[in-house]
C-alpha positions in Angstrom: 6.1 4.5 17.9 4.4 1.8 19.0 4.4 0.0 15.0 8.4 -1.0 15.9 7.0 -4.2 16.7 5.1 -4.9 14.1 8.2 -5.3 11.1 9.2 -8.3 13.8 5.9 -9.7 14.1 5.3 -9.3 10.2 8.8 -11.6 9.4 7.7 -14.1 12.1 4.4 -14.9 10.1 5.3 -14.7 7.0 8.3 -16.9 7.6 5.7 -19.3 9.2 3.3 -19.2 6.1 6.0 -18.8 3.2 8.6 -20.9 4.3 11.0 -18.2 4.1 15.0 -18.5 4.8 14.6 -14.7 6.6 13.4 -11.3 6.8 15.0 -8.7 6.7 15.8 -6.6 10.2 18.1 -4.2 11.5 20.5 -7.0 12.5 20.5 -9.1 9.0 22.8 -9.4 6.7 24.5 -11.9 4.5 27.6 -13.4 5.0 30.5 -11.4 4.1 29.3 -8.2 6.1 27.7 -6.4 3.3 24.3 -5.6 2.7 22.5 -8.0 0.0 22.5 -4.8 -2.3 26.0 -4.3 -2.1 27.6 -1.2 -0.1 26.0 2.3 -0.6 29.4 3.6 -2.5 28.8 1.2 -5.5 25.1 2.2 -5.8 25.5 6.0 -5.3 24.6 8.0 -8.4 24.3 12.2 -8.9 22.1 14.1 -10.7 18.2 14.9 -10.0 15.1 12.1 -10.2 11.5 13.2 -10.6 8.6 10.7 -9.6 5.3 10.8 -8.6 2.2 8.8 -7.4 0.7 6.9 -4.5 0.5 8.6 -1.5 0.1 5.3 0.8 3.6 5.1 -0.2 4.7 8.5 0.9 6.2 8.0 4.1 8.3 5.0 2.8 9.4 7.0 -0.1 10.5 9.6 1.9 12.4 7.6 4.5 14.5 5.6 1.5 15.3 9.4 0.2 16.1 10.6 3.3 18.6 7.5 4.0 19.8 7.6 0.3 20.5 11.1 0.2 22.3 11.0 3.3 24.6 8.1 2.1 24.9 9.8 -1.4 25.9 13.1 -1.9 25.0 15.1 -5.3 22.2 13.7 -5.5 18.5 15.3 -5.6 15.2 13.4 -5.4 11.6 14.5 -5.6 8.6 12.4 -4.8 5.2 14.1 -5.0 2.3 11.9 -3.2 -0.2 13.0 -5.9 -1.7 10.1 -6.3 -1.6 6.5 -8.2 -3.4 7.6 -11.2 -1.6 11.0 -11.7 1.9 9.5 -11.2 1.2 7.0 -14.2 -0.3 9.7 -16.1 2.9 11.6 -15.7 4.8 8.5 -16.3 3.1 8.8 -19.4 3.5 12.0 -20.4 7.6 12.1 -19.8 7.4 14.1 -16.3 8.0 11.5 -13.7 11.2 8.9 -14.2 9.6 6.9 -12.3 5.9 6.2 -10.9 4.8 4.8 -7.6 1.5 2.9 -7.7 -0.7 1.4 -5.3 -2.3 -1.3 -8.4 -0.8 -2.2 -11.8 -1.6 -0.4 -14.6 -4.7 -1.3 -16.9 -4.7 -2.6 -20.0 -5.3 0.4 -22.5 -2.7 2.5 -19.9 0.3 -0.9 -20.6 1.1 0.2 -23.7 1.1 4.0 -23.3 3.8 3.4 -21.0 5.6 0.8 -22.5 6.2 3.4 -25.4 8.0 5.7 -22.8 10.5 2.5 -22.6 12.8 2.5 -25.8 13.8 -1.1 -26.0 11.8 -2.4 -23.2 8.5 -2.3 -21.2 7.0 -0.7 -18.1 7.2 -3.1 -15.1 5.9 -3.3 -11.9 7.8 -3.5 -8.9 6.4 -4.1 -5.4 8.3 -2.1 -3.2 5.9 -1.8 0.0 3.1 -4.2 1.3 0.6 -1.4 3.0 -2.5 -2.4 5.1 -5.9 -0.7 4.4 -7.1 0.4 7.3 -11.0 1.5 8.1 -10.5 4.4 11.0 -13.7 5.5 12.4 -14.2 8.6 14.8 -17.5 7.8 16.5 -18.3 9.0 20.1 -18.3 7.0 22.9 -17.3 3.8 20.2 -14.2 2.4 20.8 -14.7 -0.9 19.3 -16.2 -1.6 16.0 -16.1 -4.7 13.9 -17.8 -4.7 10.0 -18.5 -7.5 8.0 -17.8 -6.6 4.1 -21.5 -6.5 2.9 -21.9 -4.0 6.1 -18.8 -2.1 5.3 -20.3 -1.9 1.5 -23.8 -0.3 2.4 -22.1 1.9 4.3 -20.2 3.6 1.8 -22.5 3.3 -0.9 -25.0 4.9 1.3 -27.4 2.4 2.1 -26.5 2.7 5.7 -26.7 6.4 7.2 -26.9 6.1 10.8 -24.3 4.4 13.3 -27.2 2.5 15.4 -28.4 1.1 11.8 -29.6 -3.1 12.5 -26.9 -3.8 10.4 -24.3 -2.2 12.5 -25.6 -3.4 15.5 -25.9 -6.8 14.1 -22.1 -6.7 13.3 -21.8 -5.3 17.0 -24.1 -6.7 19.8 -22.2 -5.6 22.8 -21.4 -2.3 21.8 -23.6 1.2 22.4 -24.2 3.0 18.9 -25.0 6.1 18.9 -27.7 7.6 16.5 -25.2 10.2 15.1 -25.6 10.5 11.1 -22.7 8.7 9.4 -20.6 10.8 7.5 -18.0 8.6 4.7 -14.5 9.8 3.3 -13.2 8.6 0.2 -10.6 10.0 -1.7 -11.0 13.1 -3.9 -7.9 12.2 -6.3 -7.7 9.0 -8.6 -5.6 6.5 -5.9 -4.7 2.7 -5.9 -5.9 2.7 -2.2 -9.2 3.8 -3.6 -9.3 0.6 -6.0 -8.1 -1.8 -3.9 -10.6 -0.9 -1.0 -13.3 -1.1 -4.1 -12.1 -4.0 -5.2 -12.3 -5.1 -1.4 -15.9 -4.8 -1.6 -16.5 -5.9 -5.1 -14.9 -9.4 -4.2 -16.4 -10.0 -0.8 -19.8 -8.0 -0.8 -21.4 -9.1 -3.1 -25.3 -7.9 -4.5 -23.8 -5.0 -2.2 -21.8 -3.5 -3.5 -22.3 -2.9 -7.3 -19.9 0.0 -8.3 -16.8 -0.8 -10.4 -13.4 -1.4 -8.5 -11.4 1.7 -9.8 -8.9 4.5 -9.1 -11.6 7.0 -8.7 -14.2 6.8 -6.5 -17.7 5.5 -8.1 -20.2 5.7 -5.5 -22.5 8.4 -4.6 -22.5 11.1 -1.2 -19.7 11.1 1.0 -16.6 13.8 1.1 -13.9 13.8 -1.1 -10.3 14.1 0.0 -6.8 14.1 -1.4 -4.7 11.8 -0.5 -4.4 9.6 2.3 -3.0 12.0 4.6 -6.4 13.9 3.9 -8.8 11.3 4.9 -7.1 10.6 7.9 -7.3 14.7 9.0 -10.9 14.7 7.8 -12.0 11.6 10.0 -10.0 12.9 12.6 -11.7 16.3 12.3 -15.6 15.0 12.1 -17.6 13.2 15.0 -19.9 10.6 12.9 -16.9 9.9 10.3 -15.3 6.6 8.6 -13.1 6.5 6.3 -10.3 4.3 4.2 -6.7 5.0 4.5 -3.3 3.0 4.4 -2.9 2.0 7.8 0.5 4.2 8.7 -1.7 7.0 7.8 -4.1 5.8 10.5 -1.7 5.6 13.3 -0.5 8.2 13.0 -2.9 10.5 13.5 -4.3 8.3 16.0 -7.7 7.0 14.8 -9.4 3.9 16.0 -9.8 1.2 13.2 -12.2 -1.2 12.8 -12.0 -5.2 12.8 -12.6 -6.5 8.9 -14.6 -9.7 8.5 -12.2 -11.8 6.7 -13.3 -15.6 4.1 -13.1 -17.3 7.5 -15.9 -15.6 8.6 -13.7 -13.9 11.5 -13.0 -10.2 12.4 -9.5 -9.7 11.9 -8.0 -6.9 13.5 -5.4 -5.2 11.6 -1.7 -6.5 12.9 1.6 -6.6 10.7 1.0 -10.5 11.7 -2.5 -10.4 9.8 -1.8 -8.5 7.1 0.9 -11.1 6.6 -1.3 -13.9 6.5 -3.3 -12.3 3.7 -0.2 -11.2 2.2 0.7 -15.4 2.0 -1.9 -15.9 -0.3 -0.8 -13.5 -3.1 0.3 -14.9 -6.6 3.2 -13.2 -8.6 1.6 -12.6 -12.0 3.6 -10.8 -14.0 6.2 -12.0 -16.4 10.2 -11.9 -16.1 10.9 -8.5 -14.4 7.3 -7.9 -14.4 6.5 -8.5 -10.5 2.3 -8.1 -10.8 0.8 -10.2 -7.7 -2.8 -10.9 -7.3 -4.5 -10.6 -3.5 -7.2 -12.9 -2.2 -9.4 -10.7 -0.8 -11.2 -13.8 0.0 -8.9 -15.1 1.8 -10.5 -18.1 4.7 -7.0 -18.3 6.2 -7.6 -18.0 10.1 -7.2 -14.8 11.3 -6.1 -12.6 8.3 -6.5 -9.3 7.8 -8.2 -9.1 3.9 -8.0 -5.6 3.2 -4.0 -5.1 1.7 -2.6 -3.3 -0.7 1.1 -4.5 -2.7 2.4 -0.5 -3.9 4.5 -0.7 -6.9 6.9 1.5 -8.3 6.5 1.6 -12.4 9.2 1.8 -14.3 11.0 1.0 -17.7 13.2 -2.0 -17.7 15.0 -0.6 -20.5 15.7 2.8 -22.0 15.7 4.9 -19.4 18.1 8.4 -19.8 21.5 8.1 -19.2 21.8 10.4 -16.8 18.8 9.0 -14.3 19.2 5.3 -14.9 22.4 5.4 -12.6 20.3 6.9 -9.6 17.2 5.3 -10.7 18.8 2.0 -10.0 20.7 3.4 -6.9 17.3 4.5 -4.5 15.5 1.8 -5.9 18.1 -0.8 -5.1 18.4 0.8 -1.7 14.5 0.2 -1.4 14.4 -3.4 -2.3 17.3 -4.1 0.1 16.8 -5.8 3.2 18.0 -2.5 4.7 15.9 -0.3 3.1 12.8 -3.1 3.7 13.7 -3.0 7.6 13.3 1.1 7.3 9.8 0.3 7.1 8.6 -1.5 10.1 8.4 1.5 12.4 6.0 3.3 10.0 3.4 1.3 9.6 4.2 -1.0 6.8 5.0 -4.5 6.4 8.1 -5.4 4.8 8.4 -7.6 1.7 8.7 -11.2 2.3 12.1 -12.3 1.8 11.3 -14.4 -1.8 9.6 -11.4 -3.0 12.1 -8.8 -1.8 15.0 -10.9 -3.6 13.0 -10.9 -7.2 12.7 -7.4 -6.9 16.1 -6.3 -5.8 17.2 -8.6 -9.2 14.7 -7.2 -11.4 16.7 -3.5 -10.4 20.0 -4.7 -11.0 18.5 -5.9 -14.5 17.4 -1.9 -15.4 18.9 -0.7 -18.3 
């Protein structure tokens, strides 16, 4: 795949914004020979896990199960892409040990979960830093750049055709057609869904007026389920835009449009300028509790404003004793600078190295 380079690209700039010691790559590791997680023997566990949740996360999750279960033997993992709002629902409810989550859980959904935590509390650990991308399938267009406030009507359906003024304003050079627009959002509640509403909210202004949330607020458009299912539908529809984590959008080999960014650029979406975006975020969260904050806003040159941070959710303490060992094993795997380097060939960027390190502690710390 052509994304291989991106992982590289992705450690270069966020080494040059961060002032980071490294990234982690195929090549890295720490003196002494092992891996900064320690060898895979010492973190292999048995037994069956059960989690659920964002599907921007899907193809990471299943490459770390795919390594781990290769390296570990006995064990059994299940990860159903169903969603960021129905894996904290089944967080919830006792059926996932684990949920994956592409924003942090709301206030009246905290303490439901912390009550699943005997002892402890439900934190948030970001595992994978995932682009949004906007693919487009338009005829004859194979560049298109969007300022937010255009990207807004748009999908609220103030804008219905693709040679709208506002479009071509966005777009001077290019030939837009008069075909009818035709939106995709997702059908199932999604953290991609409320960070691309929160997107708007933030930069859009008198806009866009619908609440940022997991479920989609505004009116027309097609529903589909997870990101894997906007891509096919945008894919499948002359006319069609829509809003999927960008390793989604790659590969099924849709176009995607340049973002006007708080420096009143159009960013194209790179690793590199996800990355600057990426520089701006704040951890929020407490202890163990990894929250971080986007600027949406951002004005740094060249960055890409529409990213994602997807979590897992878990308890810090009182998980079962049977799932904690291998609960700790895949997730330590993840937050390794092995199992961060898996990522760069699927359309991710990898944590940076002062995140990645806070995370990988916070697992060791799961009781």
């Amino acid at each position: 795949m052509k994304l291989q380079r991106h992982g590289t690209i992705a450690c270069l700039a966020l080494t040059a914004v961060l002032g980071l010691s490294a990234c982690g790559s195929d090549n890295n590791e720490p003196a002494g020979g092992a891996s900064a997680s320690g060898s895979a023997a010492a973190d292999c566990a048995t037994g069956t896990l059960n989690a659920q949740g964002s599907s921007a996360q899907k193809n990471a999750m299943a490459e770390w199960i795919k390594v781990y279960q290769q390296k570990c033997a006995g064990s059994t993992i299940n990860y159903e892409p169903s969603g960021s709002g129905a894996g904290i629902q089944a967080f919830i409810a006792g059926t996932a040990d684990f949920a994956g989550s592409d924003s942090a859980l709301k206030p009246e959904e905290q303490p439901q979960a912390d009550a699943k935590c005997t002892g402890g509390k439900a934190i948030h650990l970001p595992m994978v830093i995932g682009p949004v991308a906007v693919a487009y399938n338009v005829s004859g267009v194979d560049s298109l750049q969007l300022k937010p406030a255009t990207l807004a009507k748009i999908f609220a359906g103030k804008v219905t055709k693709w040679d709208d003024p506002a479009i071509k304003a966005d777009n001077p050079d290019a030939k837009l057609p008069s075909t009818t627009i035709q939106t995709v959002h997702r059908s199932d509640e999604s953290g991609t869904t409320d960070n691309f509403t929160k997107f708007l909210a933030k930069t859009a202004g008198a806009d866009w007026t619908f609440e940022n949330a997991k479920a989609w607020k505004a009116p027309g458009g097609t529903g589909a389920k997870g990101s894997d299912g906007v891509a096919s539908s945008v894919k499948g529809a002359d006319g069609s835009i829509g809003y999927m984590e960008w390793s989604f959008a790659e590969n099924a080999g849709l176009k995607m449009a340049k973002i006007g960014n708080g420096a009143g650029e159009f960013a194209e979406l790179t690793a590199e300028n996800a990355g600057k975006t990426i520089a701006g975020a704040k951890i929020e969260g407490q202890g163990d509790d990894l929250k971080m904050s986007v600027d949406y806003n951002t004005t740094q040159a060249g960055a890409y404003p529409i990213v994602l941070v997807t979590y897992e959710i878990v308890c810090s303490k009182g998980l079962a004793a049977d799932k904690l060992p291998l609960v700790k094993g895949l997730l330590s795997h993840a937050a390794s600078a092995e199992g961060q380097a898996e990522l760069t060939e699927l359309g991710y960027a990898p944590l940076p190295d002062s995140v990645r390190t806070k995370v990988e502690a916070a697992v060791k710390n799961l009781s």
